[in-house]
N, C-alpha and C positions, 0 to 999 in steps of 0.2 A: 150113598154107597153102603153097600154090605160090611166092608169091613176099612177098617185101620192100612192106610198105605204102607207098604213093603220098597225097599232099595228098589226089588225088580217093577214095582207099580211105577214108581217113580221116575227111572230111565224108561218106561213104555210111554207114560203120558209124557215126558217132554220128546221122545220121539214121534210121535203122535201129534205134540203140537210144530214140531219142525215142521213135517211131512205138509198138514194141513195149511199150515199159514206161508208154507214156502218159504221158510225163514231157516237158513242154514243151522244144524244145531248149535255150530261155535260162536254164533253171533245171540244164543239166547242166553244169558246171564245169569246170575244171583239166581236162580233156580231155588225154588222153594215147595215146601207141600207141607200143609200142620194141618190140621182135621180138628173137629171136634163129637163126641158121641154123644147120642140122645137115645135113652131108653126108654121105648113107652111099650104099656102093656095094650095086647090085641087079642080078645080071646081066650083069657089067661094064661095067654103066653109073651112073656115077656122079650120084645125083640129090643137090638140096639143098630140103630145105624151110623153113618159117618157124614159131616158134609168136610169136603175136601176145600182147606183154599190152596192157590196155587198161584203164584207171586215169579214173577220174572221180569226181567229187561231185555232189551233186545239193542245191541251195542253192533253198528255196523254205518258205512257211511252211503250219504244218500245215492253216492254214486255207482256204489255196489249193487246195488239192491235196483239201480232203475227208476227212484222216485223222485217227484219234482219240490217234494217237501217231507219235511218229517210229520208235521201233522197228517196229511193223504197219505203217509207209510203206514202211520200209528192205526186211521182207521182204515186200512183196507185189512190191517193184522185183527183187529177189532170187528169186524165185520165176519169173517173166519171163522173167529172162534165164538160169535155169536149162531151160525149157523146152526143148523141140524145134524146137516151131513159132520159135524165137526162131536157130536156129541156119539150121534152112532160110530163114528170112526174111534173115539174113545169106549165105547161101550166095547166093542169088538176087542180092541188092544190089551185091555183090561179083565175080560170076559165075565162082564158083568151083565145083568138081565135089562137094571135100568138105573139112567142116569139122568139128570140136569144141569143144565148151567145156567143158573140164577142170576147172574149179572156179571159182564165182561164191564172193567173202566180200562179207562190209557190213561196215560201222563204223558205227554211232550216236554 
């Protein structure tokens, strides 16, 4: 990421991950976001980027939501946010050039 998360960065990416993963926003949790910066020089111009991590729960019952188990919930959410369409929909939200997501886990 270009830069250091903002409030407004931060209620777009969990709205972003609601929208995508179908997961109402009041059921996403503990909502987190901490980055870290890395400076490297390119050109003799010294750029710094961010990688974002972003840490939540998803608190809702299986009967809410449709599923036959919390593990098949955990990865169909995992699955989601592993996608492409999931990273461009973040790019968009965010309106940034370019992004990744380097590894999605669950915990059940």
């Amino acid at each position: 990421m270009p830069r250091a998360p903002t409030a407004s960065d931060e209620a777009s990416l969990k709205a972003t991950i609601a929208t995508e993963t179908t997961v109402e926003e009041k059921y996403i949790q503990e909502f987190a976001v901490t980055f870290q910066p890395a400076r490297r020089r390119d050109r003799r111009l010294l750029t710094t980027t961010y990688t974002w991590d972003v840490s939540f729960s998803v608190v809702t019952s299986l009967s809410t939501v449709s599923s036959s188990s919390a593990d098949d919930y955990s990865n169909t959410i995992e699955t989601s946010l592993s996608d492409s369409s999931f990273e461009t929909a973040v790019s968009t939200s965010l309106s940034v050039e370019s992004l990744t997501v380097a590894s999605v886990t669950n915990y059940v």
